[in-house]
DOTORVEX-141309 format. One line per 2 residues: number of its first residue (from 1); for each residue x, y, z of C-alpha. Coordinates in steps of 0.2 Angstrom, whole numbers, padded with zeros to 4 digits. Layout:
<nodes>
NUM) X/Y/Z | ...
</nodes>
This chain:
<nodes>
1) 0149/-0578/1338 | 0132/-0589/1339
3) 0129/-0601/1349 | 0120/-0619/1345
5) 0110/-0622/1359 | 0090/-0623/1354
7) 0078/-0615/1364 | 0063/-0624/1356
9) 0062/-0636/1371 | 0046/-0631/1384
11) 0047/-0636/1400 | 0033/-0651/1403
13) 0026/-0651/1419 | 0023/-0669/1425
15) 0028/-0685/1433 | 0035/-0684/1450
17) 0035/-0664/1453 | 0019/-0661/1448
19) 0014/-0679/1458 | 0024/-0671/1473
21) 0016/-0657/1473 | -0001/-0661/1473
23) 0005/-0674/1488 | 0012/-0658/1497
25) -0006/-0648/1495 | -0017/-0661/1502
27) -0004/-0663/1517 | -0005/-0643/1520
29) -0023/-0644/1518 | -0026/-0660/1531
31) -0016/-0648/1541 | -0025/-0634/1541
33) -0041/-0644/1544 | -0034/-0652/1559
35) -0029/-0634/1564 | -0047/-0628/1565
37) -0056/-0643/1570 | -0042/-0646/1586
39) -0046/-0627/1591 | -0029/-0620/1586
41) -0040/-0608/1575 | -0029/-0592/1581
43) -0013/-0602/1578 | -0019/-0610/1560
45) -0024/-0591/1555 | -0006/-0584/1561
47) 0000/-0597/1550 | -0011/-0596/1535
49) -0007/-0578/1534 | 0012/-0583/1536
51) 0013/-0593/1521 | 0000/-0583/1511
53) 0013/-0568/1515 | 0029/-0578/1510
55) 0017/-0583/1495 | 0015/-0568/1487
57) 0032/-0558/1492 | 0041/-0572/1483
59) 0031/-0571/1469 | 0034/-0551/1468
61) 0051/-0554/1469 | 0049/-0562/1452
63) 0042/-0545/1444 | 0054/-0538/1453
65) 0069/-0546/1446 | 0063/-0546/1429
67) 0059/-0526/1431 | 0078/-0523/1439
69) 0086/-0534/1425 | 0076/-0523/1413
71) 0079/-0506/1420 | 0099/-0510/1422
73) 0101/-0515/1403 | 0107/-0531/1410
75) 0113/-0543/1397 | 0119/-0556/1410
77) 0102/-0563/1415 | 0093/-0564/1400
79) 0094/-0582/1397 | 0087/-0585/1416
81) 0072/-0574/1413 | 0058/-0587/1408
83) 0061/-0591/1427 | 0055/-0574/1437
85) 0044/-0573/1423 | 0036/-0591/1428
87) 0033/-0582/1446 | 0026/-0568/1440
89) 0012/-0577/1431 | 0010/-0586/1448
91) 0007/-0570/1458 | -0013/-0567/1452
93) -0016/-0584/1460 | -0003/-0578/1477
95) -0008/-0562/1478 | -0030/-0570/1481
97) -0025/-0583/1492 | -0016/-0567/1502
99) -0031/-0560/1500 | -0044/-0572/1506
101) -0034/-0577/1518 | -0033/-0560/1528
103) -0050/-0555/1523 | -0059/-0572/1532
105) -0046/-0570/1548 | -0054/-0552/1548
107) -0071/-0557/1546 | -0073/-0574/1558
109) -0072/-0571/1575 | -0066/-0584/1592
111) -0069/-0578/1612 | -0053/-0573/1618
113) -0042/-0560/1629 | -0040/-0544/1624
115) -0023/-0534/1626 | -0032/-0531/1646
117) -0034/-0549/1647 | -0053/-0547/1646
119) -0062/-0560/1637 | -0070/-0554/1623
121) -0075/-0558/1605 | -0060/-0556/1593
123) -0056/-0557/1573 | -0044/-0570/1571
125) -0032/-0559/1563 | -0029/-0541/1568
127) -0037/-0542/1583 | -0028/-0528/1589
129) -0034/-0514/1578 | -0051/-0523/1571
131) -0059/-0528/1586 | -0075/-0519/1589
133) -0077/-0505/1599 | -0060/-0503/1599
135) -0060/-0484/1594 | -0078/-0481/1602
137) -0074/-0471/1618 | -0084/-0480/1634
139) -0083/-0494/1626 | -0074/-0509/1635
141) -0064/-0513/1621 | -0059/-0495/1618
143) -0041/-0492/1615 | -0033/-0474/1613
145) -0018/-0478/1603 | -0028/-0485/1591
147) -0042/-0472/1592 | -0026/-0462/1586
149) -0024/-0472/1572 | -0039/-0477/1565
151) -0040/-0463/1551 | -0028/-0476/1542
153) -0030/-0494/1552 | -0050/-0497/1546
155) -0055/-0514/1540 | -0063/-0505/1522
157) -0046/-0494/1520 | -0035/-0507/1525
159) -0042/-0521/1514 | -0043/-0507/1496
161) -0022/-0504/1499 | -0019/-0523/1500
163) -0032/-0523/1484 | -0023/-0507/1475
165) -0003/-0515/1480 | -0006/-0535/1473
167) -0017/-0529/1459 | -0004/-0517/1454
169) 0011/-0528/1455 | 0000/-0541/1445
171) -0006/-0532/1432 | 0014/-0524/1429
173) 0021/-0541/1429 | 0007/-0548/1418
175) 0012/-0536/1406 | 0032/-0539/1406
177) 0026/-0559/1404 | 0018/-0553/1389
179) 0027/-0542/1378 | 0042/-0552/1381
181) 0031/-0566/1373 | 0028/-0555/1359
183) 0045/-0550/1357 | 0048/-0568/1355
185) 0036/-0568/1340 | 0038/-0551/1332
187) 0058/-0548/1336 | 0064/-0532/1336
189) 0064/-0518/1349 | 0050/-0514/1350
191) 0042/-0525/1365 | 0059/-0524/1375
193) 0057/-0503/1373 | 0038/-0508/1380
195) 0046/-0516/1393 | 0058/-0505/1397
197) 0045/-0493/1402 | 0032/-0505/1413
199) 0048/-0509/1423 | 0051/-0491/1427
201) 0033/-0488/1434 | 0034/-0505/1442
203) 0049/-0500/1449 | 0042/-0482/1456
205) 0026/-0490/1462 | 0038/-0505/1471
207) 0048/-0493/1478 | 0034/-0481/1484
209) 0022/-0494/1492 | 0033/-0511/1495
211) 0036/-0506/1515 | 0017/-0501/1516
213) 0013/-0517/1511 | 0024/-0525/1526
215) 0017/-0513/1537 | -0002/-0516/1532
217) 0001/-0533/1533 | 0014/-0538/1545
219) 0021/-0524/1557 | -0001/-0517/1562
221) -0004/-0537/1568 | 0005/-0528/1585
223) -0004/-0509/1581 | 0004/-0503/1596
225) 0021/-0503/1590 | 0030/-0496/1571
227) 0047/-0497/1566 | 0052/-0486/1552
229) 0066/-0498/1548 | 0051/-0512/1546
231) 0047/-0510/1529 | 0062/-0510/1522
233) 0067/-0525/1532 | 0053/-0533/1526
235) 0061/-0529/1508 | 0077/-0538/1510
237) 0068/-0552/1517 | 0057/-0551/1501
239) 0073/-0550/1490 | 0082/-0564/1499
241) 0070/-0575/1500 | 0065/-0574/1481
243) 0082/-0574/1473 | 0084/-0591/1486
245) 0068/-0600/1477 | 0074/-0592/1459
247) 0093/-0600/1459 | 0085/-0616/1466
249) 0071/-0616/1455 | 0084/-0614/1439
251) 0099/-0628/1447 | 0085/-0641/1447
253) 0081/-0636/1432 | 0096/-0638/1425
255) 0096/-0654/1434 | 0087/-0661/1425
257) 0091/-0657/1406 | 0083/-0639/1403
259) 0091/-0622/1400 | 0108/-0629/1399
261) 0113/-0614/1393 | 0115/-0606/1412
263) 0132/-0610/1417 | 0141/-0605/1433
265) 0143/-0589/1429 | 0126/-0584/1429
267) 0123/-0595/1446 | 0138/-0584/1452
269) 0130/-0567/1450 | 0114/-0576/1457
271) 0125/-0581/1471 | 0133/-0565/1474
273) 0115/-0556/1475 | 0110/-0568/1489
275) 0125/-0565/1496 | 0126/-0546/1496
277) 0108/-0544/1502 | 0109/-0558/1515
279) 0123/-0544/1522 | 0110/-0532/1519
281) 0096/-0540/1528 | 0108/-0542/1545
283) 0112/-0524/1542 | 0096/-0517/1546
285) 0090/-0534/1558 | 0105/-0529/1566
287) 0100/-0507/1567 | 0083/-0510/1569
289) 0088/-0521/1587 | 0103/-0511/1593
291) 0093/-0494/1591 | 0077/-0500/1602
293) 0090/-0509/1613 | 0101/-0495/1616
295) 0084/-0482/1617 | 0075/-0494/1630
297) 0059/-0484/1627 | 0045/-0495/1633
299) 0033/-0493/1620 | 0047/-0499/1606
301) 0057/-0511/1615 | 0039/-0521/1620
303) 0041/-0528/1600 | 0058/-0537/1607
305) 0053/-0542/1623 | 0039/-0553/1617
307) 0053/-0560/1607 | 0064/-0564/1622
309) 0052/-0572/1633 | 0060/-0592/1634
311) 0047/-0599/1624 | 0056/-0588/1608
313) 0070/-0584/1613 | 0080/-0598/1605
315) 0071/-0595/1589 | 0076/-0578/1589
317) 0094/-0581/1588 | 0093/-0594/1579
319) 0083/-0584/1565 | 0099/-0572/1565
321) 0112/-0587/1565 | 0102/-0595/1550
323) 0102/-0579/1537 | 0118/-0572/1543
325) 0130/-0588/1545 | 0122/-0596/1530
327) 0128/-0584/1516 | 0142/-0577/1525
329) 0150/-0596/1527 | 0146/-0604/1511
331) 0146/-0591/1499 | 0158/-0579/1502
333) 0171/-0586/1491 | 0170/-0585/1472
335) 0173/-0604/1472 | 0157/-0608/1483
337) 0147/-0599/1473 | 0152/-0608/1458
339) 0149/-0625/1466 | 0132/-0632/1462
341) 0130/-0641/1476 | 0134/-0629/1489
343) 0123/-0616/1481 | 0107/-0628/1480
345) 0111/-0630/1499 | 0113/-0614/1504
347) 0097/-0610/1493 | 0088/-0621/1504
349) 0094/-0616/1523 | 0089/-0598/1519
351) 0069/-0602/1510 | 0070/-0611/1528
353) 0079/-0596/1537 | 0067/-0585/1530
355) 0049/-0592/1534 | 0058/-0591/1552
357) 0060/-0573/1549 | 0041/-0572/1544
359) 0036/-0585/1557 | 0046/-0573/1573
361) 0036/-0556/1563 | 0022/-0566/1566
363) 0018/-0579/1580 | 0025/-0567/1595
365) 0010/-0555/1592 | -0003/-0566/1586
367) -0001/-0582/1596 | 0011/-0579/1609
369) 0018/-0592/1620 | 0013/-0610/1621
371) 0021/-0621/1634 | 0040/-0623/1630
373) 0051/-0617/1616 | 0051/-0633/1608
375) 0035/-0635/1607 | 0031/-0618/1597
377) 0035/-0627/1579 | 0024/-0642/1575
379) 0017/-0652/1565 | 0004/-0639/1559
381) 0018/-0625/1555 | 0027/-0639/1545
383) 0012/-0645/1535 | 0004/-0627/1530
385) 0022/-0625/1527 | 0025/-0642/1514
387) 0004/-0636/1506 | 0009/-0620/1502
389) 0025/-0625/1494 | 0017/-0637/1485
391) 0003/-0625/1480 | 0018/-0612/1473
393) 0027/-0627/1463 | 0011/-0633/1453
395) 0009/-0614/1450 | 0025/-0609/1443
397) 0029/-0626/1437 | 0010/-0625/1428
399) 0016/-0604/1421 | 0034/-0610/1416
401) 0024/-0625/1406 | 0016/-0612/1398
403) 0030/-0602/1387 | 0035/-0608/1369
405) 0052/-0607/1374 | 0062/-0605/1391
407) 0073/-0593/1384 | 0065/-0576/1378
409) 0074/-0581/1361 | 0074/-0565/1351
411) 0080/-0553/1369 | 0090/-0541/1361
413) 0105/-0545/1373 | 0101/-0563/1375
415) 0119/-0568/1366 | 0126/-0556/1380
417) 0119/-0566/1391 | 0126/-0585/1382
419) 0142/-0579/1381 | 0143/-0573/1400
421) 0159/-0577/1409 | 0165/-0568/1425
</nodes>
């Protein structure tokens, strides 16, 4: 049975979203400029590389949904595709912010105290492990445990894997945005077969080097410390996070007139995915603290403490109270995740939920206490937070613009996918 729905329309990307969002870029950017020039340099880094991060990992969960959905033979998301795909062709742009970002906090330096309290000259990022002298013995900066590691932790290494991860995940996701726009010219099989395969060496690469990626990036801004549940913590955070902006990104679409196509059922499955992993996410948040709890060994349980002090502690369970009660009280029946409404909001609490996540990874290690609990969220962290949302809508929005068509109109299961019902 055919459908008649067209998928001629293109998505234009004008008026209030793209005014918005140019709007939301100059307020992240008078933000960061106010950062720097108030002498919040440390804390404007911290969160230049929190955004930068949520950046590119939402981003990569673009490729990584269109590789998945690939891989499985899924029939049921191929009219949502054009969506993931949007992000993917955003990730380039992500993946040199990310970039830049940790390569200038490496390379400009402030006078502050070291792990002894000595004041000393510091990177802005990493300070920890990329402080010189660290691994020269006699030196005043010299550091054993890091001495230890410093085969893998080196400015040159460390920088070629951040390289060699985004370049990868770029290029593979490049590649599924384009045969899946040939396919929409030639027909056939052959570029889904050509997708089929990028998706299983995206997926293999993914799988392999996803955790080093949050370990690199995130876990060594506290070198002293590892987690072997970290990564893929990280991962559902990742997942999360991007299936989150995905389903809001396509019920505003809707919204407003486009791909009318994707009915509740599809925003069901979506639900259901955010909902699962949500559950999966507290599963190892939940493993990863009760282990070093329970172990109480001082080099592991030192992550947690700096999370405890008072100036966090509040934002530590409220971090948990967000991504767990969220989900787990909106979208756990079938109905809730059928409602539109409820969805979209639930969509939003957990993008929220989830740069708290990123921000407790972060701000403990790098920053560490200000004055009182309230004051450790502020305008800065909301305005870097507004410019580099508004940076990733004028990307995506600007990609999604792009395609002939937002539906791949000649996917092989794309009437699968029109006539889903659950």
């Amino acid at each position: 049975m055919k459908t008649s729905h067209s998928f001629d329309e293109r998505f234009e990307f004008q008026g209030r979203a793209k005014t918005w969002s140019l709007v939301m870029i100059a307020i992240g950017v008078i933000g960061i400029a106010y950062g720097f020039l108030s002498g919040s340099g440390e804390r404007t880094f911290s969160n230049l590389l929190l955004m930068g991060y949520y950046f590119a990992c939402v981003c990569i969960c673009g490729v990584f949904f269109c590789a998945l959905q690939y891989v499985a033979q899924a029939g049921w998301s191929a009219s949502i595709l054009r969506v993931p795909q949007a992000f993917a062709k955003a990730l380039p742009v992500a993946a040199v912010v990310l970039l830049v970002i940790i390569g200038s906090g490496l390379y400009f330096t402030h006078t502050g105290a070291n792990e002894e309290g000595k004041q000393t000259v510091l990177p802005y990022l990493y300070k920890l492990w990329a402080l010189k002298g660290v691994t020269t013995p006699g030196n005043e900066n010299y550091d054993a445990i890091i001495a230890g590691k410093s085969g893998y932790l080196n400015v040159p290494f460390f920088l070629i894997r951040l390289v060699i991860y985004l370049a990868s995940y770029s290029f593979l996701g490049s590649l599924l945005v384009k045969y899946s726009n040939n396919e929409d010219e030639l027909g056939g099989m052959f570029n889904y077969n050509k997708s089929f395969k990028v998706s299983i060496i995206f997926l293999l690469i993914f799988g392999f080097t996803i955790p080093l990626f949050a370990f690199d990036t995130i876990m060594s801004l506290e070198a002293h410390w590892f987690s072997t549940m970290f990564g893929w913590y990280n991962f559902a955070a990742l997942w999360v996070g991007g299936l989150s902006v995905i389903t809001l990104t396509v019920i505003i679409l809707r919204e407003n007139g486009y791909v009318q196509w994707i009915t509740e059922d599809h925003l069901h499955n979506l639900g259901q995915l955010i909902f699962g992993f949500s559950i999966f996410w507290t599963y190892l948040w939940f493993s990863q603290f009760l282990l070093t709890w329970f172990a109480n060994i001082p080099e592991e349980s030192t992550y947690f403490y700096k999370r405890w002090v008072p100036e966090f502690k509040p934002w530590f369970w409220l971090n948990i109270i967000i991504n767990f009660l969220t989900p787990l009280l909106l979208l756990m029946s079938r109905d809730s995740k059928r409602l539109v409404k409820v969805l979209k909001v639930a969509c939003i609490i957990l993008i929220i939920g989830h740069w708290l996540d990123y921000w407790q990874m972060i701000m403990p290690g790098t920053v560490g206490p200000q004055s009182h609990w309230y004051t450790e969220i502020g305008l800065l962290e909301v305005s870097v937070f507004l410019g580099f949302a508004g940076l990733f809508i004028f990307t995506m929005l600007t990609a999604l613009s792009k395609f002939n068509s937002l539906a791949p109109k000649k996917h092989p299961l794309l009437e699968e996918s029109l006539h889903h019902h659950i």
